[in-house]
DOVO-69917 format. One record per residue (C-alpha): residue in one letter; residue number from 1; x, z, y. Coordinates in nm, 3 decimals, decimal comma, m for minus. Layout:
REM residues N
type;seq;x;z;y
a;NUM;X;Z;Y
...
END
This chain:
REM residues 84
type;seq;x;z;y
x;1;0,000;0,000;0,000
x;2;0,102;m0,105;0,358
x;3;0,138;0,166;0,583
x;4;0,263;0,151;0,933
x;5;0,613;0,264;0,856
x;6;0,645;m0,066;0,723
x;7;0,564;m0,255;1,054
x;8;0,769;m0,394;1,265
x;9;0,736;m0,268;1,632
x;10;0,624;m0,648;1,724
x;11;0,342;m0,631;1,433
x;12;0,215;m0,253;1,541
x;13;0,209;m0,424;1,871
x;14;m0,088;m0,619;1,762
x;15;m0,244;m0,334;1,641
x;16;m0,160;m0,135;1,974
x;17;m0,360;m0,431;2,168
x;18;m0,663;m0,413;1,933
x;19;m0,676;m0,029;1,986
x;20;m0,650;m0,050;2,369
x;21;m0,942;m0,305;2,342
x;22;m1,117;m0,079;2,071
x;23;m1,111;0,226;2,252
x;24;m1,118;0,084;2,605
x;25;m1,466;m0,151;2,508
x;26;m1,593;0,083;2,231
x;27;m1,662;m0,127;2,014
x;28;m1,455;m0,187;1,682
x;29;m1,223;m0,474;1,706
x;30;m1,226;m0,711;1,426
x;31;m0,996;m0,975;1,548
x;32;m0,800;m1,018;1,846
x;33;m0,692;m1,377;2,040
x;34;m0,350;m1,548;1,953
x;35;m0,306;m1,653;2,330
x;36;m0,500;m1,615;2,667
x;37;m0,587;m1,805;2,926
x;38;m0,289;m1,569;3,122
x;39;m0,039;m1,661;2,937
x;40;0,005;m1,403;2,681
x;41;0,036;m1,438;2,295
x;42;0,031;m1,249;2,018
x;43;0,410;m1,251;1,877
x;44;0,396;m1,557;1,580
x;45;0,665;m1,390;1,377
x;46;0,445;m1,055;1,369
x;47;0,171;m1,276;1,328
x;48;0,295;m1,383;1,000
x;49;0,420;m1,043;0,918
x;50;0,067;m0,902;0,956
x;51;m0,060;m1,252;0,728
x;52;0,239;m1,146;0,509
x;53;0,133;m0,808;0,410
x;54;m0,242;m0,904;0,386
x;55;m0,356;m0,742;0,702
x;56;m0,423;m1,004;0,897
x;57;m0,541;m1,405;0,868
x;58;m0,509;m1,655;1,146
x;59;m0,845;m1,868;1,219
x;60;m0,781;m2,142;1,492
x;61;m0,690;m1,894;1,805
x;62;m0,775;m1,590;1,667
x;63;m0,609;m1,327;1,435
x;64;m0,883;m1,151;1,221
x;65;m0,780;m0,821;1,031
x;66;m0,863;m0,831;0,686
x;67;m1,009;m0,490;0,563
x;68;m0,681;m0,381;0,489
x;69;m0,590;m0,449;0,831
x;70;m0,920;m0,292;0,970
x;71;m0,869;m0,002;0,789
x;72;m0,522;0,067;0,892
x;73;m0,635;m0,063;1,280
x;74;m0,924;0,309;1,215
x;75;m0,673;0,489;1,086
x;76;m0,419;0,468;1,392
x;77;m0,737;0,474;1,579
x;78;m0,817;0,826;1,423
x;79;m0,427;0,920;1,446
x;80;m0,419;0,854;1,840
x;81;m0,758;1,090;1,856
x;82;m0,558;1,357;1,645
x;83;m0,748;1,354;1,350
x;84;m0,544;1,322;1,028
END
């Protein structure tokens, strides 16, 4: 099992963005964009990292956990809140 000692800081970076957006929307985030009209993009290395592991799929510009990945995305989600 993944956990997020096996990340790289790029790939917990996606999950960082999805948890701002989580918590900051509150709603749960299920995918997240692989580039914005701004400019920014999601890191295509971590990308595959997250794809790698079976977190994560890419669907034309958008990176959708898989429930692995949604799982671990509530779990960090809890972690930040302090519950363990």
């Amino acid at each position: 099992m993944t956990t997020p000692n096996d990340l790289t800081d790029k790939a917990l970076a996606i999950f960082a963005f999805a948890m701002f957006h989580q918590l900051s929307g509150g709603e749960v985030v299920s995918a997240v964009m692989t580039a914005d009209a701004s400019g920014h993009r999601i890191d295509p290395k971590a990308a595959s990292e997250l794809q790698r592991l079976g977190l994560a799929q890419i669907s034309g510009d958008k990176l959708i956990f898989t429930p692995a990945g949604a799982l671990m995305l509530s779990q960090l989600v809890d972690r930040l809140r302090g519950h363990w």
